[in-house]
C-alpha positions, 0 to 999 in steps of 0.5 A: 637596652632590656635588662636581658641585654644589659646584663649580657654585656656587663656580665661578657666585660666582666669575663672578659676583664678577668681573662685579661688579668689571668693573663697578664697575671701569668705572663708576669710569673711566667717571665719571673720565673724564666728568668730566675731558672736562667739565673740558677741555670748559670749559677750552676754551670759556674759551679760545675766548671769551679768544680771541673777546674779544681779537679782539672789543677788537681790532676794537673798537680798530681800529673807534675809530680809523677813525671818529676818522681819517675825523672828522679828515680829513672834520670831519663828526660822523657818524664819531664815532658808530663811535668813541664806541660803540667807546670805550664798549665798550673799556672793558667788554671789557677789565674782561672780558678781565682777568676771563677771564684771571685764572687763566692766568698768561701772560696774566694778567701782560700785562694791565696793560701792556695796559690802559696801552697802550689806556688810551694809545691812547684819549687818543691819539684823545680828543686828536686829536678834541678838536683837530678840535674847537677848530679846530686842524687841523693840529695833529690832522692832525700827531698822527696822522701821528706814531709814537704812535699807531701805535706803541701800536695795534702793541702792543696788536695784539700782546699780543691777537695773543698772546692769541690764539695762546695760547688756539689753543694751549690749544684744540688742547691740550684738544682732544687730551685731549679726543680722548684721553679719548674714546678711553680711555672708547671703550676702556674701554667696549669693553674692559669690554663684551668682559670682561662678554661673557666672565664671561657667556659662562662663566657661561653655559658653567658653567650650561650644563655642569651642566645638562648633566651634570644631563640626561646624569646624569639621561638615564644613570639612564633607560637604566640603570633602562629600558633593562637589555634592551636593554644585555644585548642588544647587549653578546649581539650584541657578543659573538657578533660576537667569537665568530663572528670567533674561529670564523673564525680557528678555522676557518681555523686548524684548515683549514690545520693539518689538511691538514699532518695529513692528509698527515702520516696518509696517509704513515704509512699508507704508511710501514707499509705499505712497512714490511710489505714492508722486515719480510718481506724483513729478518725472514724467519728464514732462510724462503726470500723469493720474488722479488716479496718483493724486488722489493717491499722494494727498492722501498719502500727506494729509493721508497715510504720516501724519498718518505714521508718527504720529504712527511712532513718537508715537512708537519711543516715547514709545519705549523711555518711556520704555528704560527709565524705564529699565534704571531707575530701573536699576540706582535705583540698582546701588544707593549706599544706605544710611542708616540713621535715619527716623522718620516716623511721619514726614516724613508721614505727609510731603508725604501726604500733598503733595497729600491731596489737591487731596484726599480733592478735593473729600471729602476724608480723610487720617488717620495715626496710627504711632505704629514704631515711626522710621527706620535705612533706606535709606530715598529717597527709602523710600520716592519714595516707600510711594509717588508711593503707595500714588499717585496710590491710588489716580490715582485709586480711585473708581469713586462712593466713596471719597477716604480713605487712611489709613497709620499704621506703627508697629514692625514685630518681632525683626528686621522688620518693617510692614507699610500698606497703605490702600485704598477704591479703584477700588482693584485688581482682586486676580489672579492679585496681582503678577502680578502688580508688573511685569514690564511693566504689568497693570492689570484692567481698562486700562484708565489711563496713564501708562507704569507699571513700578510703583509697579515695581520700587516700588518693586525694591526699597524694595528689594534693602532695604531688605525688601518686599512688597505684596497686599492684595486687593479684585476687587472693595473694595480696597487694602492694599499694606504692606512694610516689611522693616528691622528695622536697615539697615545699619546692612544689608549693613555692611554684 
């Protein structure tokens, strides 16, 4: 089995596993609980019924005592028939009651200070009806209207108004619970369900990966057994995309190296020919020299020589610039790059107070606009790219207008950095923007110095950075060269 394979499976177990104990681990909670929301469930219901009871006894109570008042006020039977139903019922309701409570302590040790005070109250009333009914009046009238009785029905309304606030209590109580494990299951099932979704989605993204690796592998052995012609045919054209781009450089390598050469060959011709001339004069052997010999000698001595040899001397002089400058960018090629932290707003601000002398010389200005605040980059390539786009700016500078040179710095995408510099300048004329950068190449007014290797050098560097550089500009109102750099270079230089 591959190490691809392997993994596959240990990683599938291992989701797998996990989905599992998610699982359990939500049906335990779950059922836990359930069974606690049942438990509160009927602790409530049983305190809503001690709660019904108390106050069903307590209507029952007042029910009692109407109907006995009315039968002592009225001496009619009718309002008995409240009073004895009610009675019978009493009694029930307190058996119930007392059986309701029994496991609510509280309540429990009240019930029989309950049953006496009711039990005190029946023969308070069964008394009164039973004076009413013996014909003595007064005598029941008199009961009623003493503290007895409603001193007992105070009572008794207490202990069940008590009752009742204890079971509003309990109620309110199991009701949080209630609440509060709804909420706990709502969350857990939530919580789980966004767990499963996660060991599934990688199970799924594993899945996914091997199935891609398999067709990319797969995909990779077709092209590698079907498509050889086609690979040999592009790594042909890769490679005559290079050569021709090395035949360019040769060419213009060997262009601008030749015409020193050439200079160099037609001014040796001269010197030997006013070397003839300065030999018939100098090495006559005492032969008489003819006035034409002379004027010719002295003439290659004060004119044809130092004339030579300057044009001579300022080939070679050329020719050395311009192998210095090959050499130049060919050392910039073989720099070991070395990425670190470049904060750009200093290092804009360090670049151009070096050259703002020379802007404010002219009444010009410079404006910065820093939106990406840093790079991972190579700092000196950097450094050497802004300083060369800077002083061109300057070098080239219209002649009827202070300079004005704007620097914006802003992301390009997730991984590019774009930093424009912007001028007022002279401009390029359009069919030259590709053109400056070619070595050894200038394009406009030539009365400057210059060999053309700047924006040459300056697009090596780029590249060397991963990045690119191009022109924007129009002949006679400016231009703006825009560096493309990656945001993190050392990323680029690890692959």
């Amino acid at each position: 089995m591959s190490a691809t394979q392997t993994g596959f499976v240990r990683s599938t177990l291992l989701f797998l596993l996990i989905g599992t104990a998610i699982l359990i681990g939500i049906i335990v909670a779950t059922f836990g609980l359930v069974e606690r929301t049942q438990a509160t469930f009927e602790y409530i219901l049983q305190e809503r019924n001690i709660r019904r009871m108390a106050a069903d006894l307590m209507q029952k109570l007042t029910d009692a005592e109407t109907g006995q008042r009315g039968f002592v006020i009225t001496q009619d039977e009718l309002f008995l028939e409240p009073y004895e139903s009610a009675v019978g019922a009493i009694r029930e309701e307190v058996d119930r009651l007392a059986t309701a409570v029994a496991d609510r302590p509280v309540k429990a040790a009240q019930m029989d200070r309950l049953r006496d005070r009711i039990r005190g109250k029946l023969a308070e009333m069964g008394q009164a009806i039973n004076l009413m009914r013996s014909g003595e009046q007064a005598q029941a009238v008199e009961l009623i209207q003493s503290d007895v009785g409603r001193e007992l029905m105070d009572d008794i309304r207490s202990m069940l108004d008590q009752f009742k606030e204890l079971s509003d209590a309990n109620v309110d109580r199991g009701t949080e619970a209630q609440i509060s494990a709804t909420q706990q299951l709502q969350w857990i099932t939530v919580g789980g369900g966004i767990a499963i979704i996660a060991v599934m989605g990688g199970a799924i993204l594993v899945v996914a990966q091997h199935v891609r690796a398999l067709a990319a592998s797969r995909r990779e052995v077709e092209v590698l057994n079907e498509g050889l012609e086609a690979r040999v045919a592009e790594r042909t054209e890769d490679l005559m995309q290079a050569n021709q781009e090395i035949q360019r450089f040769a060419y213009i390598v060997t262009h601008d190296l030749r015409a020193p050469l050439v200079n160099i060959m037609g001014f040796t011709a001269e010197l030997d020919a006013s070397l003839k001339s300065l030999q018939a004069y100098v090495l006559n052997d005492g032969k008489p020299v003819s006035e034409e010999e002379i004027r010719e000698a002295r003439l290659a001595a004060s004119e044809d020589l130092p004339e030579a040899i300057g044009f001579i001397r300022s080939s070679t002089k050329k020719m050395d610039g311009l192998i210095n400058a090959i050499l130049k960018i060919s050392r910039d090629g073989r720099r070991q790059l070395k990425p670190e932290i470049v904060e750009l707003q200093p290092l804009l601000e360090t670049i151009t107070n070096s050259v703002y002398h020379q802007i404010s010389e002219s009444d010009g200005s410079i404006d910065i606009d820093i939106k990406a605040t840093r790079l991972n980059t190579d700092r000196l390539s950097v450094e050497q790219i802004l300083g060369n786009l800077f002083d061109n700016a300057i070098k080239y500078k219209h002649p009827q207008r202070p300079l004005t040179l704007a620097v914006r710095t802003a992301p390009e995408g997730r991984h590019m950095v774009r930093i424009e510099v912007e001028d007022n300048g002279r401009g390029v004329a359009e069919q030259d923007h590709e053109r400056i950068f070619e070595l050894f190449r200038r394009a406009g007014q030539q009365d400057q110095s210059g060999e053309g290797i700047g924006l040459a050098h300056v697009r090596s560097l780029a590249r060397n950075l991963g990045g690119e550089i191009t022109v924007q500009s129009r002949l006679g109102e400016g231009s703006t060269f825009v560096l493309r750099l990656p945001s993190d270079l050392s990323r680029l230089v690890r692959s």
